[in-house]
N, C-alpha and C positions, 0 to 999 in steps of 0.2 A: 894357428892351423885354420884353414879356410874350412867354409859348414860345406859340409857335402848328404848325400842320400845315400842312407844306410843302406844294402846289401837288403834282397829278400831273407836270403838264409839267419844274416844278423837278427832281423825284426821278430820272426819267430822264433828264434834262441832267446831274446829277447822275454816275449810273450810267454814263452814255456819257463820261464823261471818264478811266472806269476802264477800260473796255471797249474802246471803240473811241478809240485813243489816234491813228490813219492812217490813209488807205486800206486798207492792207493786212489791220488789224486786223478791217474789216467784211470783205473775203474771205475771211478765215478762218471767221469766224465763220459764214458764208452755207455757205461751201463744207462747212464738218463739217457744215450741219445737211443738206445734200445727201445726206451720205454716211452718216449715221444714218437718212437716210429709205429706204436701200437702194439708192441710185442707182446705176447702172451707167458711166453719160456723165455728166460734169460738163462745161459749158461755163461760161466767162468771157470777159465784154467789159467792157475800161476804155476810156475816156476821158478826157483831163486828168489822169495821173496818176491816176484813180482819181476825184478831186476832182468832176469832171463828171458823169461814169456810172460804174457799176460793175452788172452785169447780170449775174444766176448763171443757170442755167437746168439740170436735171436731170430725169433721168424715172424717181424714185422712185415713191414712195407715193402722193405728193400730201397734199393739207389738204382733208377735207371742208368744203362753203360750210359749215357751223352750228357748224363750229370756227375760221375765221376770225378773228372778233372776239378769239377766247381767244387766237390764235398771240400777237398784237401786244398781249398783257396782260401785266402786271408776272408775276414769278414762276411762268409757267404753262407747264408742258412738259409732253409723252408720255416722258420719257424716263429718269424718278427714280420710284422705286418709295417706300416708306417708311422702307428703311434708307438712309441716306446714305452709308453705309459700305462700301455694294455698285455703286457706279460703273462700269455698262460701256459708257456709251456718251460721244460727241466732248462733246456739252453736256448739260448738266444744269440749268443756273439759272435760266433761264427769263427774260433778260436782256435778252440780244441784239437782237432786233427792236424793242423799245417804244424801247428805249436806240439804235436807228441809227433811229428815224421820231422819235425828237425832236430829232435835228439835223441834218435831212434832206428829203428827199421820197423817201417810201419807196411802191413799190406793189409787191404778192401777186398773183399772180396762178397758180392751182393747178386740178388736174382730179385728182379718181381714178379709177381704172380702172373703178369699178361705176359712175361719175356720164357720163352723157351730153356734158354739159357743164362748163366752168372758172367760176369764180367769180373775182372781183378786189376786194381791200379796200386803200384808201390811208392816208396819214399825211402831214401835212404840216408839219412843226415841231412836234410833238407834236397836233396837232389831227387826230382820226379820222374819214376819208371812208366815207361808207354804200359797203355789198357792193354790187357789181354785175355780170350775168353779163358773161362773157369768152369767147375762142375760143382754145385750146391743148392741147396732147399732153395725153399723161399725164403727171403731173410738177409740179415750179413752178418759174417762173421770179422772181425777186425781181431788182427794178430800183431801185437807189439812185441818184437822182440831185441836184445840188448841194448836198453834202456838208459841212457844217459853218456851212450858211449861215444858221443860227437861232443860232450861236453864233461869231460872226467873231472873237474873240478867238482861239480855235484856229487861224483858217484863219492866223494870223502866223507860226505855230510849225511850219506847214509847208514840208517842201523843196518843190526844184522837181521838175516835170515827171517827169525822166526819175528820180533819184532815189526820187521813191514807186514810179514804174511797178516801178523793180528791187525794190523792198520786195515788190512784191505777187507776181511772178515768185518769189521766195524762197520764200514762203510754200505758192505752191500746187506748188512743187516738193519740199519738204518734207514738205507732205501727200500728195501722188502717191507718193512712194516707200515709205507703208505700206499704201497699197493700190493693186500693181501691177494686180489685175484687174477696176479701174475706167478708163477712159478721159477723159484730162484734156484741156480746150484752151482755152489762154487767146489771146484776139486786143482790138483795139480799134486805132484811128489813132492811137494812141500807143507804138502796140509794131507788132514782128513777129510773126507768129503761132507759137505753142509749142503743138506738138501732143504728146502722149505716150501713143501706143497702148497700150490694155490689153493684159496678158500673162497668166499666169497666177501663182496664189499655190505654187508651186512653189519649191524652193532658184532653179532656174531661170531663171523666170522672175521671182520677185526682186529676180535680180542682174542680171535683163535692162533693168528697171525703173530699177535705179539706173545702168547706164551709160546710161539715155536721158537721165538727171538731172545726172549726174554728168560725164560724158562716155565713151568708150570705152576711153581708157586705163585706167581707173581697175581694169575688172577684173581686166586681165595684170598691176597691180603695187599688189594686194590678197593678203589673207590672211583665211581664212575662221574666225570666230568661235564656240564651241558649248561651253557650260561650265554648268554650275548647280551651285546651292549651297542648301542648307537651304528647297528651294521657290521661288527665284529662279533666272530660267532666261534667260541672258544669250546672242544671238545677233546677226549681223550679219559684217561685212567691215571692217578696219583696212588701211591702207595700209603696203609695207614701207617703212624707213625713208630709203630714199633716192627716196621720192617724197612731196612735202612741198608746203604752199601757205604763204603769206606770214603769210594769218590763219585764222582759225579757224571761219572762216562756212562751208568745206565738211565739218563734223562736226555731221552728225543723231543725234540723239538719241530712243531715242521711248520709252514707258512703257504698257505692255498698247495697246499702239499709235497713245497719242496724240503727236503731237510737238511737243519741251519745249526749254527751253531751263536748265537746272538747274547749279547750279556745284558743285554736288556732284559730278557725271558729268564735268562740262569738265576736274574738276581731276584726278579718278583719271584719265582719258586721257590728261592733261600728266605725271602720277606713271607710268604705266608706260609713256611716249617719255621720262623724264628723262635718261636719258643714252644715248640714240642719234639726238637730233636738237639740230640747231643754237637755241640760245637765242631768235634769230629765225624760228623756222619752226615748224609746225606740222602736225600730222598729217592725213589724212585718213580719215575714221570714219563708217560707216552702223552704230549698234549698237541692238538692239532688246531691251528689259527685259519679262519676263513674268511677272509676280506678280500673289500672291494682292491683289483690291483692298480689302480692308480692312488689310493691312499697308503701303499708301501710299496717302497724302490729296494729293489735284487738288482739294480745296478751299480753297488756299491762295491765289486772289489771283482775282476775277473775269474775267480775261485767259484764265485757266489755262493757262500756260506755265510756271508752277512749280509744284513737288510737292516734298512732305518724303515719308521713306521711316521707318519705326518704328526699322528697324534700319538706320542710313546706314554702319557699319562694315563689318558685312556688304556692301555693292551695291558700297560701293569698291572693296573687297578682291576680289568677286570681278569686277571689272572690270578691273584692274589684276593680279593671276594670273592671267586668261583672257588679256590681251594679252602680256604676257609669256610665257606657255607658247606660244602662237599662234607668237610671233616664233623662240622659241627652235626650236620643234618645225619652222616653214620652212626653215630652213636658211640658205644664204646666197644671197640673190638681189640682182640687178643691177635699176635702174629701166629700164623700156624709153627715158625718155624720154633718159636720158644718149648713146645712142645715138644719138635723132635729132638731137640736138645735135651730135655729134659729124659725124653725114655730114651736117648744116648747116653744117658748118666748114669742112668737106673739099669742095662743091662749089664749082664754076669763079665767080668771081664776089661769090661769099658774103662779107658786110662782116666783119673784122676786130672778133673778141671782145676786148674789154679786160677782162678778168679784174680785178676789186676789190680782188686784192693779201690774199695767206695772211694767218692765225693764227697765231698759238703754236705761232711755228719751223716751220712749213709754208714750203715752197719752191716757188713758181709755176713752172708753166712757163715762161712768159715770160720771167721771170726768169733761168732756167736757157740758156733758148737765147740772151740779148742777152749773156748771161755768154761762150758762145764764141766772141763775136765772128764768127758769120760770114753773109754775105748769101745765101749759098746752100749745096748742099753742096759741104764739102770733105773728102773719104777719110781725110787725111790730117790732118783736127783734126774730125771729126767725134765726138760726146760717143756716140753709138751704139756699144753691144758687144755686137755677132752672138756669141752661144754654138758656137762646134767640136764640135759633137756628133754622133755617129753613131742618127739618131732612124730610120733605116733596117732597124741592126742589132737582135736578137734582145733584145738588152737596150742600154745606151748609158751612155757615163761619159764625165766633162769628159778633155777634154785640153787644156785650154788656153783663152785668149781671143785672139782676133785684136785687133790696137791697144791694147797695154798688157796684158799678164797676170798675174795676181796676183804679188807678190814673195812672197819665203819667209818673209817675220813674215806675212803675211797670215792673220787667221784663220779659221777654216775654222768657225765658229760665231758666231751671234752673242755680242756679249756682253753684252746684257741679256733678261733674259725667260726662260720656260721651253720653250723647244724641241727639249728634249733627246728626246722622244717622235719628233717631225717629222724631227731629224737623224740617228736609228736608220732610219727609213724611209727617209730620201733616200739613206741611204750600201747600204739595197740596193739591186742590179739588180734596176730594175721596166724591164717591156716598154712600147715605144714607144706599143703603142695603150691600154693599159691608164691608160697618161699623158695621152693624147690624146682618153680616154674620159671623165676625170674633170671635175667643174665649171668649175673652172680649167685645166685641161688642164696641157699640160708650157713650162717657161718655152724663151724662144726667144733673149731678147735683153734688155741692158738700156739704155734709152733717159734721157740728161741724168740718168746716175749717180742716178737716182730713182723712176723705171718700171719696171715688170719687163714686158714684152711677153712673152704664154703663146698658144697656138694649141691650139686644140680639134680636134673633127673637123668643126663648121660655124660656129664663130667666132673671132673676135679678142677676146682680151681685154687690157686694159693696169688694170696695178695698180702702183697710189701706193704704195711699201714704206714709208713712213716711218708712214702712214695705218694702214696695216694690220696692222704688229706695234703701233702703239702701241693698236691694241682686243685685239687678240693678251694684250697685258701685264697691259691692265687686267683683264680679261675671269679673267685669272690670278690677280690681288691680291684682284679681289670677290670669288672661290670661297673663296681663302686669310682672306678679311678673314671672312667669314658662314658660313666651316665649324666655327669655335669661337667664344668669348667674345671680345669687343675687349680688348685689353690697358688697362689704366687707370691712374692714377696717382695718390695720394692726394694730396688739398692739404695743405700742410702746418696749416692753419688753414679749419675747416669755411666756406663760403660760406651764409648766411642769407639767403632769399630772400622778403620778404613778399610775398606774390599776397591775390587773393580766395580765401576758402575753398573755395568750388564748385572753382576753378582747382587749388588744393594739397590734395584731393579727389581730384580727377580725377591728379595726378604720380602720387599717392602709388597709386592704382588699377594703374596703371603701372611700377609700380617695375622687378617683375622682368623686364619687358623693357628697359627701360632699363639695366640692369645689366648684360644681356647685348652691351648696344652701350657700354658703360665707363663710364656715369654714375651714379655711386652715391646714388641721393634716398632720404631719410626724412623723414616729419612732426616736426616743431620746434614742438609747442602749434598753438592755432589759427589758421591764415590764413598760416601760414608752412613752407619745407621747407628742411632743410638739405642744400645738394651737399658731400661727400666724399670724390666721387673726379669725375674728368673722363676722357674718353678720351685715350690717349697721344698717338695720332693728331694732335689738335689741338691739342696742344703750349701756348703762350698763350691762354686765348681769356676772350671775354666770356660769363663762367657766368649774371651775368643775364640777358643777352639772351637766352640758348640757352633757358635756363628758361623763361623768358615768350613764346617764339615755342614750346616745345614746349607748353604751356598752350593757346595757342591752336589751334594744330594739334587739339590734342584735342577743345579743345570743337566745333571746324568739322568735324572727320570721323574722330574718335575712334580715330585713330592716333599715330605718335609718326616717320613715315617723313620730316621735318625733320633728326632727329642722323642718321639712315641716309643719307639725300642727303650733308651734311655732308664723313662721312666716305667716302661715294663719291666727290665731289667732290674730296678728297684722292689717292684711289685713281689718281684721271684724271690727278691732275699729275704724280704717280711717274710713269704707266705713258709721259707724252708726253715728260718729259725723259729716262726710263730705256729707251727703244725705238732702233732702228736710224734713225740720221739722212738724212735724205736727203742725198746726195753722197756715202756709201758704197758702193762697187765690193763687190759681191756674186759670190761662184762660183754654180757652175749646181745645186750641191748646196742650197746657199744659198736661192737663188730657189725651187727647187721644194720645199722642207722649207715658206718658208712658204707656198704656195699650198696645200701638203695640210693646216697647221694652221689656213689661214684656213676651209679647208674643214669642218675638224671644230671650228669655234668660232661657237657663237647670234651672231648680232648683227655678224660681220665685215663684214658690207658697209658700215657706216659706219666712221668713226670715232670718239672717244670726245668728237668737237666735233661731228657730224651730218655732216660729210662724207661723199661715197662713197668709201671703196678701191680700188675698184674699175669700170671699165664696161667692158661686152661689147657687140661688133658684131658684128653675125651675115654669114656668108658671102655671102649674099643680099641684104644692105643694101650690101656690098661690090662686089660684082658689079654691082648697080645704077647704083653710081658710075661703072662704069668702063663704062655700055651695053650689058653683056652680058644685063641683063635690061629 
């Protein structure tokens, strides 16, 4: 078959299979070019999913009538200057519109602020309807309607109904949350209406922004993000660890303010939640990247949801130090939501929670309470032990438990972990309010031999002991494990590893930090490395596979934090079998040594599985229960 020149209409069917991949892909694309035209109000209307209408309407700039024809041409924007390399605005390719009116019915319809009057230009499956005057604001409004119908092959591949509608919600709430002080509203007979007031570009208002997006909780069990590095200036809100979603659709991402979808970012925000959330859950993250734009290209894919970065070590590193410092420098915080779970449980009425049954030696409640056999309470086989303390007097010291008091082997420390800091402070007389003053306050009681129940000055808290020394422990192994070199062990016979060169390149690039985590690499000729030594830590293990997952590791984000997981990963299993078990009877010295060492330890609120430790009820939630408020 001889080469011939594609067909205008071809090239854009073509393009729009890149481009507009849903519904929601042309709201995006309509809604950035709103908001590069200055828009203040963005409105949206669907129908059918999208499928039927899709209707943007804004009161930017507008399109002069004698730029019309050029809007809906291949390649033709206001918005790209001659260097490519200086990208600062939503779009640049000049794509979008030729590419949704060739498989579509597309009409324009714009006015500028100096023209009297709108102009209106159509498209109809790629076929161009003559301009003609119109009646509207300042602004444009762009109406797409039946939506793939020059090309049915697509309309198979799409969901249904409600489906896209959620697609397209996504998308414009994704966009709203980088520019709080524009006003967004999306409506059509296929949705409910989503309005989201402008606020201002403020820290404030911001964050005002993303709890319209996000919801209201998000802000009280957030953490505020602010860190740069070598001219990257990383900012945004992470959620603490004990507030978590299923998947990963509530972490926005954005890049000099467009929003991406990049697995570079997804994964350093999986690398600094690696071990304070459960393997099933995931974090919640508004974070915003500000760089220079010629050190990262939005030229990568006509969509532009993805972007490479020059230096991708760099953006991880400081994504992942920023959220780790963030976490450590909060301190130890409660989710509010554990809370309202909790007086959902406590009201009259409220269905019975079935708990899914612990982890790794984790002891349910449930569990605990069908253990003492009893239907209601009884005094006299109740697993509850009220602490004997005088929390009146000047200062206060155990005398005893009521219903079972320690024997005399009992020992008066734990015996695994380091507590010896915590059990100098508990064995002095501290004053009642002093105790009462603290995060965790002073312990009161211990409830099914596994709760510690503490009292504040305006809440309840109950904390899981077994939970909480065992982050206690690890938390003690990781400083101990990354305050010096890993211990290592030489094999007795070199392990030869043949890779691609680039790969045993990049080890060898690596060495000396790898040495410092106990694995000994050196080049072996070309396209091969010999291992050495191995870390002690991992005892038996597969040196090739380590090898070749740490290879790729590198070349994907030019780290090596695979052997460091690893050997945290180890660190976790000491600290949960080497911790305080639940069903051990703790003294009062006990209980409050570790409340003040959960207190002086990053990251206590979980444990070393995503668990919380800990939840707090405020006095006021309590009172609630009981009608006093």
């Amino acid at each position: 078959m001889p080469i011939r020149q594609l067909s205008e209409t071809m090239i854009n069917q073509i393009a729009a299979g890149e481009v507009i991949e849903r519904p929601a892909s042309v709201v995006k694309e309509l809604v950035e070019n709103a908001l590069d035209a200055g828009a203040s109000k963005v409105e949206v209307v669907t129908s059918g999913g999208g499928l039927n209408l899709i209707r943007v309407t804004d009161d930017g700039f507008g399109i002069p009538e004698r730029e019309l024809a050029l809007a809906i041409a291949r390649h033709c924007t206001s918005k790209l200057t001659e260097d490519i390399n200086d990208i600062r605005s939503l779009g640049f390719r000049g794509e979008a519109l030729p590419s949704i009116g060739s498989v579509s019915r597309l009409s324009i319809r714009s006015r500028t602020a100096s023209s009297d009057s709108a102009a209106e230009i159509g498209i109809e499956g790629g076929r161009v309807l003559p301009i003609k005057p119109a009646a509207a604001n300042r602004g444009t409004t762009v109406e797409v309607r039946d939506l793939f119908f020059a090309t049915p092959a697509r309309l198979k591949f799409m969901k249904g109904e409600r489906a896209e509608s959620s697609a397209i919600s996504d998308i414009v709430k994704r966009i709203a949350i980088a520019f709080p002080t524009v006003r967004f509203t999306l409506a059509g007979s296929d949705r409910t209406t989503l309005e989201l007031p402008a606020t201002d570009d403020s820290a404030d208002g911001s964050l005002r922004r993303v709890a319209q997006v996000m919801g209201a909780d998000f802000p009280d069990n957030s953490i505020a993000i602010d860190a740069m590095r070598e001219g990257v200036h990383l900012t945004g809100h992470v959620s603490i660890p004990s507030f978590t979603r299923a998947n990963a659709l509530q972490q926005y991402a954005y890049v000099n303010g467009r929003p991406v979808r990049d697995k570079l970012i997804a994964g350093a925000i999986r690398g600094a939640f690696a071990d304070v959330l459960p393997r099933d859950r995931h974090a919640v993250t508004v974070l915003f990247l500000s760089l220079d734009p010629a050190i990262v290209d939005v030229n990568v894919h006509p969509a532009k949801a993805d972007v490479r970065f020059r230096d991708p070590g760099l953006v991880r590193g400081l994504i992942v130090g920023a959220i780790r410092q963030a976490l450590a420098d909060a301190g130890i915080r409660s989710a509010t939501t554990g809370a309202a779970g909790m007086m959902a449980a406590f009201r009259p009425g409220s269905p019975s929670y079935a708990h899914p049954g612990p982890a790794n030696g984790h002891r349910s409640y449930d569990a605990a309470y069908r253990a003492s056999g009893a239907a209601g309470f009884d005094p006299a086989r109740s697993p509850q032990r009220p602490l004997d303390m005088q929390f009146d007097s000047p200062g206060f010291e155990h005398t005893g438990a009521r219903q079972g008091g320690f024997g005399e082997n009992e020992q008066a420390a734990f015996d695994a972990g380091p507590l010896a800091s915590a059990d100098a402070r508990a064995g002095q007389s501290e004053a009642a309010e002093t105790l009462l003053g603290a995060v965790l306050g002073a312990a009161r009681a211990q409830v099914h031999e596994n709760y510690i129940v503490a009292q504040t000055r305006d809440s309840l808290i109950i904390v899981d002991q077994h939970a909480a020394h065992e982050r206690l422990v690890y938390e003690a192994l990781k400083n101990a494990l990354h305050a010096r070199p890993v211990p290592s062990q030489m094999l007795l016979l070199p392990e030869i590893i043949d890779l691609p060169e680039e790969d045993a390149e990049r080890l060898a690039v690596h060495s000396e930090t790898l040495a410092r985590f106990g694995l000994g690499i050196e080049r072996f000729g070309p396209g091969a490395v010999a291992v050495r030594e191995t870390p002690s830590m991992l005892g038996e293990t597969n040196v090739q596979q380590l090898v070749r997952d740490l290879a790729d590791e590198i070349a994907d984000n030019d780290t090596v934090e695979t052997l460091k997981e690893r050997l945290d990963k180890i660190a976790a299993t000491m600290a949960c079998h080497g911790s305080v078990r639940s069903g051990r009877l703790l003294k009062a010295e006990e209980m409050n040594a570790l409340l003040r060492q959960m207190e002086a330890t990053p990251g206590s609120g979980t444990c070393n599985h995503g668990r919380p430790t800990y939840i707090e009820l405020k006095l006021a939630d309590i009172e609630r229960l009981f009608g006093r408020r």
